[in-house]
C-alpha positions in Angstrom: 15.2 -14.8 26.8 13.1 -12.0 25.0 12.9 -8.1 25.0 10.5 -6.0 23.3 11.9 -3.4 21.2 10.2 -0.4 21.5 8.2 1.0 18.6 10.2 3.9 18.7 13.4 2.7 18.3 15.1 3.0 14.9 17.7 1.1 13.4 19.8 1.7 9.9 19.3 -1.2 7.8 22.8 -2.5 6.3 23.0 -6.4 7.3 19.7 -7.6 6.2 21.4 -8.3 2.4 24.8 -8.3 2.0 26.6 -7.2 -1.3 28.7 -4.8 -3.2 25.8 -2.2 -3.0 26.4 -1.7 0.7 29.8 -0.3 0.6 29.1 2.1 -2.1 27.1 4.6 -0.5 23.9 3.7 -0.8 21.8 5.3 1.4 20.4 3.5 4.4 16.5 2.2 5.1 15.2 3.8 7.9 13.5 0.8 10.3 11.5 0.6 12.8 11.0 -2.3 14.1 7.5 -3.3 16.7 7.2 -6.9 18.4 8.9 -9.3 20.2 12.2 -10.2 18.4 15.2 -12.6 19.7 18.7 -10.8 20.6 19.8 -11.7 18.1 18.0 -9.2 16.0 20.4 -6.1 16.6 23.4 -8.4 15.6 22.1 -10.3 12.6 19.5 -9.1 11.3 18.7 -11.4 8.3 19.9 -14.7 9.9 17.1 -13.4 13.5 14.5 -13.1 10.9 14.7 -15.7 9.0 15.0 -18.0 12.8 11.8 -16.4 13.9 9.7 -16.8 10.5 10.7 -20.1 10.5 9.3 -21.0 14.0 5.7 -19.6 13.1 3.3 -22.4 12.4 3.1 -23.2 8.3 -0.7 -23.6 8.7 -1.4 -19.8 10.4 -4.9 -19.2 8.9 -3.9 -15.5 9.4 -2.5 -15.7 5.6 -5.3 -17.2 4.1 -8.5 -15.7 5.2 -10.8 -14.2 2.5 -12.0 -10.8 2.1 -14.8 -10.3 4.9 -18.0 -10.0 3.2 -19.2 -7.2 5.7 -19.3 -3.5 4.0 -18.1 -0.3 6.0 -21.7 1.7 6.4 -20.6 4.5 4.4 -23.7 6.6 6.4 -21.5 7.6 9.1 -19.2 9.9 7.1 -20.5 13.6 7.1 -20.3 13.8 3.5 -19.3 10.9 0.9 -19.7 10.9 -3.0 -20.3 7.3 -4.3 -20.2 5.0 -7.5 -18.0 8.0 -9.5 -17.2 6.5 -12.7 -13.2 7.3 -13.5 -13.4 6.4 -17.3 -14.6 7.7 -20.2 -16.6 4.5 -21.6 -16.9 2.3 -18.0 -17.5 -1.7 -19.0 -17.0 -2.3 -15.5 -19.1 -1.5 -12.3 -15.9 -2.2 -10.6 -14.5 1.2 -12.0 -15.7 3.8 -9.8 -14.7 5.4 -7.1 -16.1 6.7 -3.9 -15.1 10.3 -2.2 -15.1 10.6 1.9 -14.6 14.0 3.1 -12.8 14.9 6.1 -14.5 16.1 9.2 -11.6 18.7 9.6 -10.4 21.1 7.5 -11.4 23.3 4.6 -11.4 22.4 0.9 -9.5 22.1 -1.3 -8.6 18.9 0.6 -5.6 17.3 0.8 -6.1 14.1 -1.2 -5.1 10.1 -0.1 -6.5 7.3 -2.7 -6.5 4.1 -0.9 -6.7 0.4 -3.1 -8.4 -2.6 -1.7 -6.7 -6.2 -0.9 -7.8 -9.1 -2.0 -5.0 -11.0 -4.1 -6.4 -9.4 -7.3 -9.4 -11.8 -7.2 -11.5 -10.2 -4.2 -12.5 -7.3 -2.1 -13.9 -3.9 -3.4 -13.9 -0.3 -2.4 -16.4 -1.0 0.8 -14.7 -4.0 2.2 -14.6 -3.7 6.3 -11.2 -4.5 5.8 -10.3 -1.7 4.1 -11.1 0.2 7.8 -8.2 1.4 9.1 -7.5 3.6 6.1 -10.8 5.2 6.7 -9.0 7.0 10.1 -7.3 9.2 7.2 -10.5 11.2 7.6 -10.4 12.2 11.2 -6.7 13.2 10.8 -7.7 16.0 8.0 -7.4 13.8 4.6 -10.2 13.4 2.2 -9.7 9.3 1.3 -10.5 8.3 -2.0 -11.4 4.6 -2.4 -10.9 3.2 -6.0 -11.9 0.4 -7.1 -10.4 -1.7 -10.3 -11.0 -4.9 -12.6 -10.2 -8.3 -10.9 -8.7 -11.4 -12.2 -11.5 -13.1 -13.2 -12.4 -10.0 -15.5 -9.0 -8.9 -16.8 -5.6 -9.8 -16.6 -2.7 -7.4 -15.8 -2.0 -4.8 -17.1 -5.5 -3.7 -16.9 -5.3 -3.1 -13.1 -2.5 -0.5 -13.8 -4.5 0.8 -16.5 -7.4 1.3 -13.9 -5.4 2.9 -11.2 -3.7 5.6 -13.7 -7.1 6.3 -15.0 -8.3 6.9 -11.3 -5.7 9.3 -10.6 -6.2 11.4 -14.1 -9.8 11.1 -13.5 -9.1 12.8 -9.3 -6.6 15.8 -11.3 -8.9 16.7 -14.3 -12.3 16.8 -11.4 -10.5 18.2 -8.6 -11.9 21.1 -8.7 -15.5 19.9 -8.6 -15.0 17.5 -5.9 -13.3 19.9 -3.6 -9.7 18.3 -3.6 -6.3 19.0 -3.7 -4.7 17.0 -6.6 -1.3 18.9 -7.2 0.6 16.3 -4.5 -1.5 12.9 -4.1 -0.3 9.9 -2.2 -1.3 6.6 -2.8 -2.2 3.4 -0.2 -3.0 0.3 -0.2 -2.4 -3.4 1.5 -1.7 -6.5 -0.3 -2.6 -6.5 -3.9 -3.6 -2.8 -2.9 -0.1 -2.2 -2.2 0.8 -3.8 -4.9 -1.0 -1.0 -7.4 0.3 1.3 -5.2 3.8 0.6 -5.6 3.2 0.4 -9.6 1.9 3.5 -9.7 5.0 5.2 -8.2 6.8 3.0 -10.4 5.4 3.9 -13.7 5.1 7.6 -13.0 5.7 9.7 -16.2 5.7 6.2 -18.3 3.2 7.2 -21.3 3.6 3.3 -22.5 2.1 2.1 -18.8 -1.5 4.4 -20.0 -4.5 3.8 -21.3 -5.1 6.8 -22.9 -8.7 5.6 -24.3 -10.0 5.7 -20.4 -10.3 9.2 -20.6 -8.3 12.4 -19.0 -5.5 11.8 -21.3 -4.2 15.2 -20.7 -3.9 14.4 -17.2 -0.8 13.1 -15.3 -1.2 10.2 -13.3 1.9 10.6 -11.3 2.2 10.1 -7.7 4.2 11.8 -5.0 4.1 9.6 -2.4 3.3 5.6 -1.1 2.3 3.4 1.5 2.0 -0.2 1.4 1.0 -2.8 3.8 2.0 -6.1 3.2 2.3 -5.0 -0.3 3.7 -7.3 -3.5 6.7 -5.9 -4.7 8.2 -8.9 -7.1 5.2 -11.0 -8.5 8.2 -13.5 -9.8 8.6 -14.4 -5.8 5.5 -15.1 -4.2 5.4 -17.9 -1.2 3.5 -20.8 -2.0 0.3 -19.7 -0.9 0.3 -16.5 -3.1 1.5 -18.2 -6.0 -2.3 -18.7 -7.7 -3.2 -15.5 -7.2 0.0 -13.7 -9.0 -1.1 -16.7 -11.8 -4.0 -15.4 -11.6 -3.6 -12.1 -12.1 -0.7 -12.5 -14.9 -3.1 -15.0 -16.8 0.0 -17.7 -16.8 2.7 -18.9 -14.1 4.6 -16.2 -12.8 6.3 -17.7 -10.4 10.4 -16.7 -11.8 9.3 -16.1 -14.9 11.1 -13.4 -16.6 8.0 -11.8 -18.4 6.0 -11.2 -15.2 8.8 -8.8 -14.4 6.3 -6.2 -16.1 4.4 -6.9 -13.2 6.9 -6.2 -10.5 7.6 -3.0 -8.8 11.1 -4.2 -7.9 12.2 -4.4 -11.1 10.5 -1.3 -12.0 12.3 1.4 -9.9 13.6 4.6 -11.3 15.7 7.9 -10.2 12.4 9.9 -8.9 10.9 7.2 -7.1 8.5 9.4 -5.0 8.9 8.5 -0.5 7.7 5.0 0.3 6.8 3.6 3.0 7.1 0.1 3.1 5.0 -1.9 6.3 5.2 -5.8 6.2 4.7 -8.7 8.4 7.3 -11.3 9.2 5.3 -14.0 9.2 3.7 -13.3 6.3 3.5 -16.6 4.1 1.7 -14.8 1.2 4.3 -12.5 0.6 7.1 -13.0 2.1 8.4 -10.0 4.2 12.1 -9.5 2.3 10.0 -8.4 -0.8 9.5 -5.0 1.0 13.1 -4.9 2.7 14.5 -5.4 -1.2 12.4 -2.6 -2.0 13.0 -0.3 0.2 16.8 -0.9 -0.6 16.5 -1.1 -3.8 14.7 2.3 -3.8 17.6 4.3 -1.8 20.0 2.5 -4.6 18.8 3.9 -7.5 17.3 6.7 -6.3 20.5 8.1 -4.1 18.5 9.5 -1.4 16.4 8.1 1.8 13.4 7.9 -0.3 12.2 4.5 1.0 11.3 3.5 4.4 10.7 0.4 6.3 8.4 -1.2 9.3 8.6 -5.2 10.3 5.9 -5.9 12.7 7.3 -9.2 14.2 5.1 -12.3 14.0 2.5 -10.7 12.2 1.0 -12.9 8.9 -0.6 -11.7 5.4 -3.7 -9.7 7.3 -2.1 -7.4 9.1 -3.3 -5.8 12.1 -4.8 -2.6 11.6 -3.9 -0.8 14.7 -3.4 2.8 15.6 0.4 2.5 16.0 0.4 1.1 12.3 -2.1 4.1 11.2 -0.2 6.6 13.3 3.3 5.8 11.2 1.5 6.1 8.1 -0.2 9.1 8.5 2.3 10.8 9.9 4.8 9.6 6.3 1.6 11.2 4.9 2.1 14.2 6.7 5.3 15.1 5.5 4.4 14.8 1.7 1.4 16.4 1.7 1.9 19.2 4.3 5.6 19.5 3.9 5.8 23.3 4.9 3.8 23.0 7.9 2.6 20.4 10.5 -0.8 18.6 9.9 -2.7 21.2 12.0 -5.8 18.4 12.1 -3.9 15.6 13.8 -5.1 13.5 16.7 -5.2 10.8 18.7 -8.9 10.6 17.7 -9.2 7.0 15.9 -13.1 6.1 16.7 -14.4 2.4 15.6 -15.8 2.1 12.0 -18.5 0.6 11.5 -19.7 -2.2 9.1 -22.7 -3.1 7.7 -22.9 -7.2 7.2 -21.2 -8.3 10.1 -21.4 -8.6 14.2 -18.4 -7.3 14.4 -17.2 -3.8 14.4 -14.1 -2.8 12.4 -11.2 -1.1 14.7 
C-alpha cells in the first residue's frame, strides 16, 4: 500500500544520518518531500530511501542521456544581450555570457546567473535543457546564462576560475547592463549545480581567483544557491558519474583525498549563504544523499537553517523540470533577493519555451 505525500507537507530532517551531530543542536533541514514514497518513509527515513532507490531499474536511461542538441530560440525574449565576453583576455568562445531581461519590472534588475549541465564535458549556455530556468524571466528576474571551459579544454579549477570571473565581470558592468548586483543568486543543475555550490563555497577565498581574468577589484561572492541534482562531493560519484568527475579532475577522483578541492562538501564555511538543495532519488549519477549531507552539513557549521532540501521520489539524473520544481525555487529566490517585500511580479504564468533544433518544445 502507497500514499502520496503532498508537496506541501514538510518534515524536519533528523533520521536520515545518525551521529553525534544530531543531538548537539544542529539545526534541522527543512524537507519537502513530492512523489510516491512507502510508509515507511515518515518512520525511517534513510532505511525507505535507500528500499525505494534500490527497486528502480539499474539501466534507467533517464541518468545517462546527453545534452539535447536543440538550442532555446533566444528570439522570443523581448530583450537579450548575447556572446558578452566575462574576461579580460578570452581564449575561449565558451567564456561569454548571455543577458535575458525580464518582461516585468524596472531596472535595475534583480539578477539570477544560471550554469548549464552537462557532466563538465557538454551543454552550453543555449542548451533546451537549460529551459526551465528561463521561467525566472516571467517571474521578474533578469537570468544571466554563463558559460565556462569544459573538460576536454581545461581541467578543474579552471571552471571555478570561470564562474568567479562571471560574477566580477556581472558587479563591475552592472550598471551598463541594467542589473542589480549588490545580492546575486546563483543556479544551476548537475555539474551546473555543482559550480553553483562552489561558488558559495569559496565566497571571500582570494586563493580560489583568477585575478588575471579581469575585474580583480570585484567580489565574486554570492548570496544565495540553487541546485538541481547538483554534485556536492566529487570523491562519491555513482558509477555512472565516475568518468566524468575523472574527467573533470584530470585523474581518478573517485575517494581520493586531493579531489576534495573539488567538493563543496568539504568546502563549507560559517557564512555559507541559503541553499537550496533539489535532488532525485533515483538518481544513479549522483547519488541523492550527496545533497541531504549537504544540506546538513550546512546547518552544522553554519548554526542556522541556511540549507534546505527537496527529494522528488523516483526521479533519475535529468530531472523533471516542472512548475512545482520552478515554483519552490523561485520562491527560495524570492526571499533572498526581495527580502523586505514580496516579489510583486510573481505568477502562475510559466509559458512553453521554445527551441530551435528540435520537434519538441521545451516545458
Amino acid at each position: 500500500m502507497t500514499f502520496r505525500i503532498a508537496p506541501a507537507v514538510v518534515l524536519m530532517l533528523h533520521g536520515l544520518f545518525t551521529g553525534p551531530a544530531m543531538a548537539t543542536g544542529i539545526p534541522p533541514v527543512e524537507l519537502t518531500v513530492s512523489g510516491q514514497a512507502s510508509p515507511e518513509l515518515l518512520a525511517d527515513f534513510r532505511q525507505a530511501l535507500e528500499r525505494m532507490a534500490r527497486r528502480q531499474p539499474a539501466d534507467d536511461q533517464s541518468q545517462t542521456l546527453p545534452e539535447t542538441e536543440a538550442h532555446i530560440d533566444l528570439d522570443q525574449f523581448w530583450k537579450v544581450e548575447q556572446d558578452l565576453s566575462y574576461t579580460r583576455d578570452q581564449e575561449s568562445p565558451r567564456q561569454r555570457l548571455n543577458i535575458i531581461y525580464p518582461f516585468e519590472g524596472e531596472p535595475p534588475y534583480r539578477t539570477i546567473v544560471h550554469f548549464h549541465g552537462g557532466d563538465w564535458q557538454s551543454g552550453s549556455r543555449r542548451s533546451a535543457a537549460n529551459a526551465p530556468a528561463y521561467w525566472a524571466i516571467y517571474q521578474g528576474y533578469a537570468l544571466v546564462d554563463v558559460g565556462y571551459r569544459l573538460a576536454d579544454e581545461a581541467h578543474w579549477p579552471a571552471q571555478l576560475h570561470d564562474a568567479k570571473a562571471a560574477i566580477r565581470y556581472l558587479r563591475a558592468n552592472a550598471e551598463e547592463h541594467e542589473l542589480n548586483a549588490e545580492r546575486i543568486v546563483v543556479m544551476g543543475r548537475a555539474a551546473g549545480g555543482h559550480l553553483a555550490q562552489m561558488l558559495a563555497a569559496t565566497n571571500g577565498d582570494a586563493a580560489a581567483e583568477d585575478p588575471d581574468m579581469g575585474y580583480d577589484h570585484q567580489s565574486s561572492d554570492v548570496q544565495g544557491v540553487v541546485s538541481w541534482a547538483g554534485v556536492a562531493d566529487i570523491t562519491a560519484m555513482a558509477p555512472l558519474g565516475q568518468p566524468a568527475a575523472d574527467a573533470l579532475m584530470g585523474y581518478p577522483a573517485y575517494q581520493s583525498d586531493l579531489a576534495l578541492e573539488a567538493s563543496p562538501v568539504a568546502q563549507i564555511h560559517d557564512e555559507y549563504p541559503p541553499i537550496l538543495l533539489i535532488h532525485g532519488t533515483n538518481d544513479q549519477v549522483t547519488p541523492f544523499d550527496q545533497s541531504a549531507r549537504m544540506a546538513i552539513r550546512v546547518n552544522a557549521v553554519t548554526g542556522s537553517p541556511a540549507a534546505k532540501l527537496k527529494l522528488l521520489i523516483g526521479a533519475g539524473h535529468q530531472l523533471p523540470g516542472t512548475e512545482e520544481v520552478m515554483t519552490q525555487s523561485l520562491d527560495f529566490v524570492d526571499g533572498i533577493l526581495f527580502p523586505e517585500e514580496d516579489n510583486p511580479h510573481r505568477s502562475s504564468f510559466f509559458p512553453v519555451i521554445q527551441s530551435i533544433g528540435s520537434d519538441e518544445q521545451s516545458r
